[in-house]
Gaussian input, Z-matrix of N, CA and C with variables (Angstrom, degrees):
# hf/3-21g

backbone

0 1
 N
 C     1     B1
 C     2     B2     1     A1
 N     3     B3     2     A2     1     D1
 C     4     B4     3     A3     2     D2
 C     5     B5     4     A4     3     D3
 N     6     B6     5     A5     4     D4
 C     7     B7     6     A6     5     D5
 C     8     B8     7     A7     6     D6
 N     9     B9     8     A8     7     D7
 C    10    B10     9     A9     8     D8
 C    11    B11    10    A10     9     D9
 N    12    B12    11    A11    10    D10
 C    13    B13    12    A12    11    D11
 C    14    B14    13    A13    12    D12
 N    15    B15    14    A14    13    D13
 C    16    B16    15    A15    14    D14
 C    17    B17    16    A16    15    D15
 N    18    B18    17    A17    16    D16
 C    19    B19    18    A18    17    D17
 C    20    B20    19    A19    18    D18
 N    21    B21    20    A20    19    D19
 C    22    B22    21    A21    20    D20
 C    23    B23    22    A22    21    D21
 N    24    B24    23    A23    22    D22
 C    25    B25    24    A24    23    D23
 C    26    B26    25    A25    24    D24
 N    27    B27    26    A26    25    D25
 C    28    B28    27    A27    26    D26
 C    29    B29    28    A28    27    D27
 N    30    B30    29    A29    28    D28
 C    31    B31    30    A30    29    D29
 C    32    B32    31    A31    30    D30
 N    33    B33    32    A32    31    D31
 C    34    B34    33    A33    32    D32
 C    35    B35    34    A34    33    D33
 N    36    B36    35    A35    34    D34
 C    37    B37    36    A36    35    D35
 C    38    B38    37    A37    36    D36
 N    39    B39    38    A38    37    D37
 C    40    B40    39    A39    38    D38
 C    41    B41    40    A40    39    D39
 N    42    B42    41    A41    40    D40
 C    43    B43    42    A42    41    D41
 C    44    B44    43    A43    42    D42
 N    45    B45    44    A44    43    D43
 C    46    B46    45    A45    44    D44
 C    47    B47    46    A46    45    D45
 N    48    B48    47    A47    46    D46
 C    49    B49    48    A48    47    D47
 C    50    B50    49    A49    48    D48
 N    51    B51    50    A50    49    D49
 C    52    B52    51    A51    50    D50
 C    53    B53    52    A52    51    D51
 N    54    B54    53    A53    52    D52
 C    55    B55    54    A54    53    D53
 C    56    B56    55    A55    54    D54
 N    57    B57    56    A56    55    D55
 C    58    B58    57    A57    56    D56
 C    59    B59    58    A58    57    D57
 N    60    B60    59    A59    58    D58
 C    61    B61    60    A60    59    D59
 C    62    B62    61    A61    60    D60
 N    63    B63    62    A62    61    D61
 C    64    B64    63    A63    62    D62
 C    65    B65    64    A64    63    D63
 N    66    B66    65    A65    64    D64
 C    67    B67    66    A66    65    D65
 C    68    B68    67    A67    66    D66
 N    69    B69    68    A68    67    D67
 C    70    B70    69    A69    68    D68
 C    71    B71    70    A70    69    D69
 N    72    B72    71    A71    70    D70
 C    73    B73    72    A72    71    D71
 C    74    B74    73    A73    72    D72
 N    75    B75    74    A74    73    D73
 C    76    B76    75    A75    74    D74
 C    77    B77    76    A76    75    D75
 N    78    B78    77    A77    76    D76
 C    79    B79    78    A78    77    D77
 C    80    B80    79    A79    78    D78
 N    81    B81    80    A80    79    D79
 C    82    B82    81    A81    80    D80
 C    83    B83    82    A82    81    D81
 N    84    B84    83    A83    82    D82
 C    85    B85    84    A84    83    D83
 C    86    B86    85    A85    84    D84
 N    87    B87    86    A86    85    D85
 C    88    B88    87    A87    86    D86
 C    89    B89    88    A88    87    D87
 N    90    B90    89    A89    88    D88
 C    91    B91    90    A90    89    D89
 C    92    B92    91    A91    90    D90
 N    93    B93    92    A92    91    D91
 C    94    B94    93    A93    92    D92
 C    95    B95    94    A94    93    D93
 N    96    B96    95    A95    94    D94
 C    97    B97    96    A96    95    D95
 C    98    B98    97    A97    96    D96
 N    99    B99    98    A98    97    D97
 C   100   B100    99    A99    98    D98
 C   101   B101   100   A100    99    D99
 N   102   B102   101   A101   100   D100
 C   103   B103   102   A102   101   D101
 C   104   B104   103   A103   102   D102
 N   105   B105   104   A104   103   D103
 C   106   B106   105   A105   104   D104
 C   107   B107   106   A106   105   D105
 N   108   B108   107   A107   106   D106
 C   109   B109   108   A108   107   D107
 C   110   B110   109   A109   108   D108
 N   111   B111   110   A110   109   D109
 C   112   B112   111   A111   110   D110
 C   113   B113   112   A112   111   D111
 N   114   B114   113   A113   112   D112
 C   115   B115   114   A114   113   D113
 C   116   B116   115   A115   114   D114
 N   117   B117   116   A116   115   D115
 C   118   B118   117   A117   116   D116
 C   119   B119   118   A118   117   D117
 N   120   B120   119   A119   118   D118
 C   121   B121   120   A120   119   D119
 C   122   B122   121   A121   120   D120
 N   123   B123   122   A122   121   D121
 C   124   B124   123   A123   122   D122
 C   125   B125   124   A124   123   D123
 N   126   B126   125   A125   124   D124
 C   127   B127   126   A126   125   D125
 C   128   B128   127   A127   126   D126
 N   129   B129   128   A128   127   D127
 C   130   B130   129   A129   128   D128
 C   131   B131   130   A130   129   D129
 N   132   B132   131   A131   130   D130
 C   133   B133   132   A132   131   D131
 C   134   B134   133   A133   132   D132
 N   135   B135   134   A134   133   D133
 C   136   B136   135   A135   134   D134
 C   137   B137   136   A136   135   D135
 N   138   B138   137   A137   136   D136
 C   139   B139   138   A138   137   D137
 C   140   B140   139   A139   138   D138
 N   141   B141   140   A140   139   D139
 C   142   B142   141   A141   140   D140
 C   143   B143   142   A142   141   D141
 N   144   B144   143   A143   142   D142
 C   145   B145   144   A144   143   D143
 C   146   B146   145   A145   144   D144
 N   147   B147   146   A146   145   D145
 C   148   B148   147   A147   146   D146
 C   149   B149   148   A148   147   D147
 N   150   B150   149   A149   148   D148
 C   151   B151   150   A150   149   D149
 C   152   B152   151   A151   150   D150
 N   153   B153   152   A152   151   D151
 C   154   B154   153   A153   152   D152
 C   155   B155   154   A154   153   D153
 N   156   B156   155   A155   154   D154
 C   157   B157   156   A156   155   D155
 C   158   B158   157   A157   156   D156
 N   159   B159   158   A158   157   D157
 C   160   B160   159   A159   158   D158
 C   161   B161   160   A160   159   D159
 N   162   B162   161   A161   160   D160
 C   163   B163   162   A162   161   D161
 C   164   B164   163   A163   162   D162
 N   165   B165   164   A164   163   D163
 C   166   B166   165   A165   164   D164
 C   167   B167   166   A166   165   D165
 N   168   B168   167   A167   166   D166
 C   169   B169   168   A168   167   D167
 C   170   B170   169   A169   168   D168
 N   171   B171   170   A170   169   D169
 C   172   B172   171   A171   170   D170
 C   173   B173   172   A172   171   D171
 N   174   B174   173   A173   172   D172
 C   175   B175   174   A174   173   D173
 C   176   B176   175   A175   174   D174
 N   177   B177   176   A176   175   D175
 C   178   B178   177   A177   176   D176
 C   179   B179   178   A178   177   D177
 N   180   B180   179   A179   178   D178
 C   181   B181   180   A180   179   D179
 C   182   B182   181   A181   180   D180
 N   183   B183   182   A182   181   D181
 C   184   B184   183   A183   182   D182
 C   185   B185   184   A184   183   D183
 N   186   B186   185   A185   184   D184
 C   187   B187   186   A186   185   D185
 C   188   B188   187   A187   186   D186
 N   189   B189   188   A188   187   D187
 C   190   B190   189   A189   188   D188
 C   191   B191   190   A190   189   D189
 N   192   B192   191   A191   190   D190
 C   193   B193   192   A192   191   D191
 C   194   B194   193   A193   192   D192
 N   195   B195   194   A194   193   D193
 C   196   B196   195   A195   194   D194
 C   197   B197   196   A196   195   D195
 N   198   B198   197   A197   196   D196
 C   199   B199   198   A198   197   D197
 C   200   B200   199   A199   198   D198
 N   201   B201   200   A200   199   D199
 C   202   B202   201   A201   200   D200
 C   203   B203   202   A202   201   D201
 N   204   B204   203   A203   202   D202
 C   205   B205   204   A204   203   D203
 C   206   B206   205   A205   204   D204
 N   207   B207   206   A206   205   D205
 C   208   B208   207   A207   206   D206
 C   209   B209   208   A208   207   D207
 N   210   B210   209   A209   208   D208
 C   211   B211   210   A210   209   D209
 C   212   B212   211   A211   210   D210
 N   213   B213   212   A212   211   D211
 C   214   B214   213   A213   212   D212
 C   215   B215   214   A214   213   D213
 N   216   B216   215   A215   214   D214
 C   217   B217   216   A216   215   D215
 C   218   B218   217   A217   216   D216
 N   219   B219   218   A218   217   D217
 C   220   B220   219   A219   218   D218
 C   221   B221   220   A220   219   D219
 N   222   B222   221   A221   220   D220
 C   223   B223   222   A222   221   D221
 C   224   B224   223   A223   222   D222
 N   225   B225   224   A224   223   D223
 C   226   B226   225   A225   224   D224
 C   227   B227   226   A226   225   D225
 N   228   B228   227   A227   226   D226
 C   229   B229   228   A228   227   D227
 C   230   B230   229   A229   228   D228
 N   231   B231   230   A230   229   D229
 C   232   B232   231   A231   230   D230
 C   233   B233   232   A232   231   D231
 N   234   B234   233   A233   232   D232
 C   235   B235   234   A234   233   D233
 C   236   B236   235   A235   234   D234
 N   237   B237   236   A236   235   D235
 C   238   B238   237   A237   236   D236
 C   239   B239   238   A238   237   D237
 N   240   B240   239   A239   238   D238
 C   241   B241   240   A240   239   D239
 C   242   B242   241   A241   240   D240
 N   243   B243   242   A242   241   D241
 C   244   B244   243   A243   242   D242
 C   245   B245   244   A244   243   D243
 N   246   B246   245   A245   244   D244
 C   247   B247   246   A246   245   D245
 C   248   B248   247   A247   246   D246
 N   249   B249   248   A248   247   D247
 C   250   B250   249   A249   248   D248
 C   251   B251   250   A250   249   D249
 N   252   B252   251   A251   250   D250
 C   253   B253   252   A252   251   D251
 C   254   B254   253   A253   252   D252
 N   255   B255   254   A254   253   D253
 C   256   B256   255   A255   254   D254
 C   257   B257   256   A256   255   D255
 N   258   B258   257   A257   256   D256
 C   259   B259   258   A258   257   D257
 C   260   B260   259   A259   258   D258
 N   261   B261   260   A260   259   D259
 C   262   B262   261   A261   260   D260
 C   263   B263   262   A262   261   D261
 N   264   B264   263   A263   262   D262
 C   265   B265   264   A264   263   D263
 C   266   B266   265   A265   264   D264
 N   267   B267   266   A266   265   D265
 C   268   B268   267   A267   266   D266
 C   269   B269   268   A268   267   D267
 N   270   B270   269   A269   268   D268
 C   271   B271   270   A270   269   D269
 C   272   B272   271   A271   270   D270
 N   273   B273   272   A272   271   D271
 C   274   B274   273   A273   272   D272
 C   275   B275   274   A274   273   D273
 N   276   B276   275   A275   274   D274
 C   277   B277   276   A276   275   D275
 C   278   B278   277   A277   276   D276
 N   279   B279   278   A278   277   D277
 C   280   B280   279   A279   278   D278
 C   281   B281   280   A280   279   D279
 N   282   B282   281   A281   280   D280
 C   283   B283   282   A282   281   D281
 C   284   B284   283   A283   282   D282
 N   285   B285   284   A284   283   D283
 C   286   B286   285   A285   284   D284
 C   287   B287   286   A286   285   D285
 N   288   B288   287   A287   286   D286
 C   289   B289   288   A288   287   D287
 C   290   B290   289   A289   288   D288
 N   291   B291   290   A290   289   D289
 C   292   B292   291   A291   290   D290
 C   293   B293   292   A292   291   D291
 N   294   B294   293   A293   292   D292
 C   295   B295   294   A294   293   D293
 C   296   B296   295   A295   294   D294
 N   297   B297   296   A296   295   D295
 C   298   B298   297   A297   296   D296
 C   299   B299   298   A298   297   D297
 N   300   B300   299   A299   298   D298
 C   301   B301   300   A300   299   D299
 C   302   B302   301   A301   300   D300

   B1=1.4570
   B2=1.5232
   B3=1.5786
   B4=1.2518
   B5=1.4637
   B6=1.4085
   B7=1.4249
   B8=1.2405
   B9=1.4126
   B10=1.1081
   B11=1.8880
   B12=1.1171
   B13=1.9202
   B14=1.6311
   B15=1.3294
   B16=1.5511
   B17=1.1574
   B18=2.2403
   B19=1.6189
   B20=1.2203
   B21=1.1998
   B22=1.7202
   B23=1.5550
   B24=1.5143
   B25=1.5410
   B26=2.3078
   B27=1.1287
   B28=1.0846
   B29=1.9100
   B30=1.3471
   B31=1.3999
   B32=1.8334
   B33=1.3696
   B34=0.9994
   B35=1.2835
   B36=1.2311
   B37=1.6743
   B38=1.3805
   B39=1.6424
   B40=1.2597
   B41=1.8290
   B42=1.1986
   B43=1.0776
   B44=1.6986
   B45=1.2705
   B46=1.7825
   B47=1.4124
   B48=1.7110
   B49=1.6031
   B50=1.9195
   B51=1.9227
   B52=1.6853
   B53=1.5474
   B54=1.5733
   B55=1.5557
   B56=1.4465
   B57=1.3002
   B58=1.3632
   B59=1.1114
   B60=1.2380
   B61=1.7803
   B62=1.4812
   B63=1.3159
   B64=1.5101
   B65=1.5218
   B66=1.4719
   B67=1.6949
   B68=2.0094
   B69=0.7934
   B70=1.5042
   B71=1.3155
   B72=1.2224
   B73=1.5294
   B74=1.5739
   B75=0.7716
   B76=1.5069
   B77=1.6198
   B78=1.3882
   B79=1.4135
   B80=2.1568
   B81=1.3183
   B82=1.4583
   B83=1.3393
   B84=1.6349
   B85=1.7552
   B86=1.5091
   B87=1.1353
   B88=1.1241
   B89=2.0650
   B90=1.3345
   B91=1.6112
   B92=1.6518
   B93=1.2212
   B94=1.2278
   B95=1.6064
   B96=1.3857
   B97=1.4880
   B98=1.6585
   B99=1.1743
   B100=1.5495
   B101=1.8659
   B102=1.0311
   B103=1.7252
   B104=1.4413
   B105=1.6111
   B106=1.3860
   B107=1.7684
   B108=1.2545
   B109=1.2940
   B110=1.9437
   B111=1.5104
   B112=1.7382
   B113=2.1644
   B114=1.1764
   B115=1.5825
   B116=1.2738
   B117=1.7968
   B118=1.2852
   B119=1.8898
   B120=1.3521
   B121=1.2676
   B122=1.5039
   B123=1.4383
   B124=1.8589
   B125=1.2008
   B126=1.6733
   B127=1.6102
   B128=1.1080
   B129=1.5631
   B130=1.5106
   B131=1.3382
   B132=1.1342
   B133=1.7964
   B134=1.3423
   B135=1.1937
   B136=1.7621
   B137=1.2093
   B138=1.4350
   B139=1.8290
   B140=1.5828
   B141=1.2945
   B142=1.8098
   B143=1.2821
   B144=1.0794
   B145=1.7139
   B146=1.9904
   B147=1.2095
   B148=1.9210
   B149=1.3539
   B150=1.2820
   B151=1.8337
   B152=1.6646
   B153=1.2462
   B154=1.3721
   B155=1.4450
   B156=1.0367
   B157=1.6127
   B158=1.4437
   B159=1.2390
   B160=1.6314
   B161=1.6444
   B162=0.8175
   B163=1.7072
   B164=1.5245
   B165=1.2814
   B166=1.9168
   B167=1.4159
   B168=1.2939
   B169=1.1932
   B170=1.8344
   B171=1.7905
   B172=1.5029
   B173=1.2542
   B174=1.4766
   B175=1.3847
   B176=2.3521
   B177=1.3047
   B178=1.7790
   B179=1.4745
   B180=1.2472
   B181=1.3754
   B182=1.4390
   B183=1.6967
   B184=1.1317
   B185=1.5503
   B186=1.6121
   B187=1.7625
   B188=1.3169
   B189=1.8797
   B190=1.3302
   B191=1.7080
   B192=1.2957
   B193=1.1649
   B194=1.7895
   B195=1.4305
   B196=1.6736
   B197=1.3312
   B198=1.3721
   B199=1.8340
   B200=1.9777
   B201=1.2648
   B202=1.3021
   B203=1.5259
   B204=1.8259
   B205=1.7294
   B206=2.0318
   B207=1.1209
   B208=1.3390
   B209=1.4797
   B210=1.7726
   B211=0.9233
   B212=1.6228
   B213=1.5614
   B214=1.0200
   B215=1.6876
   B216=1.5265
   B217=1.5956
   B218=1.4566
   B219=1.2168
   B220=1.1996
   B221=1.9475
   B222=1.7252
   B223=1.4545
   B224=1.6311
   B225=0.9163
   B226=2.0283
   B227=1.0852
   B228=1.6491
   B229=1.2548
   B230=1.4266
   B231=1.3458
   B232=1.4401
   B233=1.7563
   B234=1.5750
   B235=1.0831
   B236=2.1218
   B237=1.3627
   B238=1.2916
   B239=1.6592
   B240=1.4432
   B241=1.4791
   B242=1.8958
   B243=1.4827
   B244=1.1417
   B245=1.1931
   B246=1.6911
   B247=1.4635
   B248=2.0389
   B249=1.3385
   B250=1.3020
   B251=1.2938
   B252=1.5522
   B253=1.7722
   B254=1.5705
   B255=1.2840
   B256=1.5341
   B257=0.9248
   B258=2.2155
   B259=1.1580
   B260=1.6216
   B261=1.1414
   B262=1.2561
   B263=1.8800
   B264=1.4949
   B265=1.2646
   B266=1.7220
   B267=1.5366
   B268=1.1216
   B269=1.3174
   B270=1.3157
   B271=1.3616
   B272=1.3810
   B273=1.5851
   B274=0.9481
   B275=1.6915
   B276=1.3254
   B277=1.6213
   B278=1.8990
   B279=1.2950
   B280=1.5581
   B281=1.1981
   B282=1.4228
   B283=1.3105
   B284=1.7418
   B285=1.4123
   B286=1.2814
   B287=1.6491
   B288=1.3325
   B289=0.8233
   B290=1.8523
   B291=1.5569
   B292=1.8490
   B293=1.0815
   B294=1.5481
   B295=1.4464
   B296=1.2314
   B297=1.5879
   B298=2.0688
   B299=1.7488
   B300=1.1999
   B301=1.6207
   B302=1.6872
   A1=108.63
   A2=124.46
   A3=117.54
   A4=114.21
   A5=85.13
   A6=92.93
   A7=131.41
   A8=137.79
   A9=162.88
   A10=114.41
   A11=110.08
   A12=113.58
   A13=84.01
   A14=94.64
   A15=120.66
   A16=75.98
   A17=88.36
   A18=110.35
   A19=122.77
   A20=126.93
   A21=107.17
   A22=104.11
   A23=109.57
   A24=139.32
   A25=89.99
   A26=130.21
   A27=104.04
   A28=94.97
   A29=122.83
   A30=118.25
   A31=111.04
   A32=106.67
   A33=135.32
   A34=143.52
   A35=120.24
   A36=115.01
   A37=107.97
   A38=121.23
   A39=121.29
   A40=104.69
   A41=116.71
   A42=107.55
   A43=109.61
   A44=117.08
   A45=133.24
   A46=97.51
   A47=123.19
   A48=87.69
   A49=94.86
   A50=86.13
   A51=82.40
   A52=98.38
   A53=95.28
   A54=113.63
   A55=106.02
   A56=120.26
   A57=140.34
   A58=143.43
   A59=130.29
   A60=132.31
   A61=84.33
   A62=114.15
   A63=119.06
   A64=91.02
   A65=79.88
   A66=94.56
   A67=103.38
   A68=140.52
   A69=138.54
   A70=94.36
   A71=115.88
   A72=135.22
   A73=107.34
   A74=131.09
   A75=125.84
   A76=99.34
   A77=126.79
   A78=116.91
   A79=94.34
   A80=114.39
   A81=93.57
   A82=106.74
   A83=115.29
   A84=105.88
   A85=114.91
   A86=119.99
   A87=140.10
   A88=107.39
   A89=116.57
   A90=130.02
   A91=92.37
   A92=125.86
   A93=113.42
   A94=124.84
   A95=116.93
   A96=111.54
   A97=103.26
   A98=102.24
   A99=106.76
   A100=126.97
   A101=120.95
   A102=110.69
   A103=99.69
   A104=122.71
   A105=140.58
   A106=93.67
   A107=128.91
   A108=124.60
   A109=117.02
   A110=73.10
   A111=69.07
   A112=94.94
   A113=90.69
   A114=84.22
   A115=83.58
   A116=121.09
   A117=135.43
   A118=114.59
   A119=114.88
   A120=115.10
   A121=101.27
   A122=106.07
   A123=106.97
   A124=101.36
   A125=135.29
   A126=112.19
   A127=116.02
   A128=101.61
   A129=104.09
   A130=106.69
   A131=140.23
   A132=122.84
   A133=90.93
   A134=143.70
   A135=134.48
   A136=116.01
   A137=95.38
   A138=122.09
   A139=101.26
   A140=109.32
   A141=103.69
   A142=138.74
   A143=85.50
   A144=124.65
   A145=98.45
   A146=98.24
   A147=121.26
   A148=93.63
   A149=127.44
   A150=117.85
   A151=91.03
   A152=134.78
   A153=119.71
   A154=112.30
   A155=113.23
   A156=109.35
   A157=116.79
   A158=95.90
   A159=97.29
   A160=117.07
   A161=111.66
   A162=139.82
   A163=115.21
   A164=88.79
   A165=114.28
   A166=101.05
   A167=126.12
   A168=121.78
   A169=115.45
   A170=100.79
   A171=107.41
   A172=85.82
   A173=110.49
   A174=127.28
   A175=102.16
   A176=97.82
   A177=91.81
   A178=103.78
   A179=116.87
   A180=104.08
   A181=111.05
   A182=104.89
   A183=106.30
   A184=104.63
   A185=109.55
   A186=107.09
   A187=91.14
   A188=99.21
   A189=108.64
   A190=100.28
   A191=129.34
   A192=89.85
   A193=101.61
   A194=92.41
   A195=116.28
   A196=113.62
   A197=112.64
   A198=98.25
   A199=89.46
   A200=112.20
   A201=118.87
   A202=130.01
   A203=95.48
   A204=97.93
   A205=93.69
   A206=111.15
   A207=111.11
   A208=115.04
   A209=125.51
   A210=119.24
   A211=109.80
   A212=125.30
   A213=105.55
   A214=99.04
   A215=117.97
   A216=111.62
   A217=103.20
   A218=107.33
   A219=136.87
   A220=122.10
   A221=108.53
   A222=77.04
   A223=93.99
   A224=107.75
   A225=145.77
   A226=104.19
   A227=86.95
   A228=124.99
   A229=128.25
   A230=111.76
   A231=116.08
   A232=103.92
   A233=113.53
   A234=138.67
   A235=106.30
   A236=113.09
   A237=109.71
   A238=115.37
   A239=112.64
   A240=102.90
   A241=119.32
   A242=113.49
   A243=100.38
   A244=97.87
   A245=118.86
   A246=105.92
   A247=114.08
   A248=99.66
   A249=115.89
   A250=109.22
   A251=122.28
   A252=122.83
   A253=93.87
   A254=124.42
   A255=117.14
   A256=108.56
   A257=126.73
   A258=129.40
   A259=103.04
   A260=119.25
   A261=139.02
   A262=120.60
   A263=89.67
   A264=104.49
   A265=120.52
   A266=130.60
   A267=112.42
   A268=143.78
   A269=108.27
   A270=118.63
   A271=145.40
   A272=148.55
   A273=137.63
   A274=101.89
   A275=122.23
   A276=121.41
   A277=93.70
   A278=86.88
   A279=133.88
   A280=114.76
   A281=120.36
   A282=135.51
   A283=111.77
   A284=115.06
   A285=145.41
   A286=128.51
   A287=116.88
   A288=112.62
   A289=107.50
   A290=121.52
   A291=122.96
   A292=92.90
   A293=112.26
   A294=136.54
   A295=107.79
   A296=97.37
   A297=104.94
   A298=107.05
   A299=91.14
   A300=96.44
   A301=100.14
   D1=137.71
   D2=176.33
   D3=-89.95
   D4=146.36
   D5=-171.54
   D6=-93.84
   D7=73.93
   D8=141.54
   D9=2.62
   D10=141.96
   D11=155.70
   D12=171.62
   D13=-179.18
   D14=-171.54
   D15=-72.84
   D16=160.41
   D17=-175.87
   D18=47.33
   D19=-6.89
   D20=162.69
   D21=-76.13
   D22=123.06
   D23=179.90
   D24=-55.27
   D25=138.62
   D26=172.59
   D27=-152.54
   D28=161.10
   D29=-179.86
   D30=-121.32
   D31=114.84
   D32=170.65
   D33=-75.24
   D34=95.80
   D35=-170.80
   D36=-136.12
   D37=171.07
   D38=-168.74
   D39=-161.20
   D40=164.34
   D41=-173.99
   D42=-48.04
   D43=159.93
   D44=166.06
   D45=61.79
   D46=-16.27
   D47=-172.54
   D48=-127.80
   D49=172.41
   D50=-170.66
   D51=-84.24
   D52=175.57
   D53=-170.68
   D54=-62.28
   D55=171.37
   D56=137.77
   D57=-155.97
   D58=166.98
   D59=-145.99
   D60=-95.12
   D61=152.83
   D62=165.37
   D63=-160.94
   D64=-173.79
   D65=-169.18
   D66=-130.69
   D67=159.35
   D68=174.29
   D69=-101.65
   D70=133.61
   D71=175.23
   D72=-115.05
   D73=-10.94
   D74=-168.12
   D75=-155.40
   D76=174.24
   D77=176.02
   D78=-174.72
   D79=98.32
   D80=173.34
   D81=-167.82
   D82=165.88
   D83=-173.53
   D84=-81.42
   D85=149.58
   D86=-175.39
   D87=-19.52
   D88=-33.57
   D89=-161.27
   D90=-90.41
   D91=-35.72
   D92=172.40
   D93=-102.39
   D94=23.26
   D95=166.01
   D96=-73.87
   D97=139.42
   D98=168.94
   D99=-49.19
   D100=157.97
   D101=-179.83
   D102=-75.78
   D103=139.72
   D104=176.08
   D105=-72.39
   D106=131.14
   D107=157.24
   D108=-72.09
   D109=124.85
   D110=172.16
   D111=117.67
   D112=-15.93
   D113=-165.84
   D114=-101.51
   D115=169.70
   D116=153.87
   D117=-85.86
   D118=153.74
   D119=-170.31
   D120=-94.79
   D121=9.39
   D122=-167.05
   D123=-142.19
   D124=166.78
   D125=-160.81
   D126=94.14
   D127=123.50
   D128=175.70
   D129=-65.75
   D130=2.88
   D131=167.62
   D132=-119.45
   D133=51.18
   D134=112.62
   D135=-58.68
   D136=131.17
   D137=-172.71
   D138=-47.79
   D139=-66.40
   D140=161.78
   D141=-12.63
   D142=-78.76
   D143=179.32
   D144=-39.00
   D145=-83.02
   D146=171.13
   D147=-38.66
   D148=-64.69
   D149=-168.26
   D150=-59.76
   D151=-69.81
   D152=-167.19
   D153=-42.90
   D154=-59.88
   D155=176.48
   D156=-32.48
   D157=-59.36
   D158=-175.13
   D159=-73.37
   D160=-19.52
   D161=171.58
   D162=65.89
   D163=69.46
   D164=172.74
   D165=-67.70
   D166=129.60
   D167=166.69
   D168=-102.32
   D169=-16.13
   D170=-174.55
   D171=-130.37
   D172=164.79
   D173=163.43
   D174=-134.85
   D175=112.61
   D176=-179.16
   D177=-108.91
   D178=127.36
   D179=163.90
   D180=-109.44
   D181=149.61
   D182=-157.49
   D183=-145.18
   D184=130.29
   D185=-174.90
   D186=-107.01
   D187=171.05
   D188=-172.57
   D189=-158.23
   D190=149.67
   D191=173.60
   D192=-122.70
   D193=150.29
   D194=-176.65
   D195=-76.81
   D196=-33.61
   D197=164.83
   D198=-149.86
   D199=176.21
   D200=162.79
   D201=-33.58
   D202=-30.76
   D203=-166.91
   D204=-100.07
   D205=-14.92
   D206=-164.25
   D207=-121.99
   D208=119.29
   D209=170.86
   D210=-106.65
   D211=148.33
   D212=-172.37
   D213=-132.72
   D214=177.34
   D215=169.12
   D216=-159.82
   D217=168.45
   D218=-155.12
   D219=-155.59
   D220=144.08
   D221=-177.49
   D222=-93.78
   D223=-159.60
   D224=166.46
   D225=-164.89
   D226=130.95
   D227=173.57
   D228=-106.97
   D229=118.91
   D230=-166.91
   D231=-94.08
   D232=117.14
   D233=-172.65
   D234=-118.38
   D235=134.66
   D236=163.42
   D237=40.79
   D238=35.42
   D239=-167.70
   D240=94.75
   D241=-39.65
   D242=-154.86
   D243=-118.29
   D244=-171.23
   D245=175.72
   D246=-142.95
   D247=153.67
   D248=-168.21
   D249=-113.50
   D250=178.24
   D251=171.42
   D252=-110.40
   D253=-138.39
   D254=-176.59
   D255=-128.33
   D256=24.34
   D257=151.77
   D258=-112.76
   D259=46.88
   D260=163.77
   D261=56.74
   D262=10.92
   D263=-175.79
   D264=-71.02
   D265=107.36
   D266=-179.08
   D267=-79.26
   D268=128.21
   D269=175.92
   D270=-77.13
   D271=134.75
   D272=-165.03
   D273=-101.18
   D274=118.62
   D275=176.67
   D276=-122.39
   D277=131.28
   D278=173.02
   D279=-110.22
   D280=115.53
   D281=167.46
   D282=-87.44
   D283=111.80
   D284=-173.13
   D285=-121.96
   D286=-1.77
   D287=147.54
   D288=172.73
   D289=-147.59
   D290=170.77
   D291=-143.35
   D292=149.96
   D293=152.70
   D294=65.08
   D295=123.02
   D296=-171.90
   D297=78.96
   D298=154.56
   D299=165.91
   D300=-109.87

């Protein structure tokens, strides 16, 4: 299993598109992401609820930046070992380095 936490620098790619460097900003299981405003905590479309289903055991969020002026982020979701974005697309994360991008 890779081993993930904040600040590990890590490289990200997925089918059709090229890689990129990011950094993990956040790192935790599905019970301790904070509540999304705007969502219900009950309901089959609670963020919870949907990660259990699908059976996320991590949630990483991770920025990157897309040009000089723009940093952007995203989570991954660590499922069965491996990891996805939140259109279920899988991703390959590479650990490349700590602290800073």
């Amino acid at each position: 299993m890779l081993n993930l936490q904040a600040n590990t620098k890590v490289r990200v790619s997925a089918a059709g598109q090229g890689p990129v460097i990011g950094r993990v900003e956040d790192i935790r299981p599905p019970a301790e992401v904070p509540d999304l405003a705007g969502f219900s905590d009950r309901g089959e479309f609670a963020p919870r609820q949907i990660m259990r289903v699908w059976g996320v055991t991590r949630v990483a969020m991770i920025c990157y930046r897309a040009n000089p002026e723009l940093e952007l982020m995203f989570a991954a979701l660590a499922v069965d070992g491996e990891w996805y974005d939140l259109e279920r697309q899988h991703l390959t994360i590479e650990v490349v380095g700590h602290e800073g991008m």
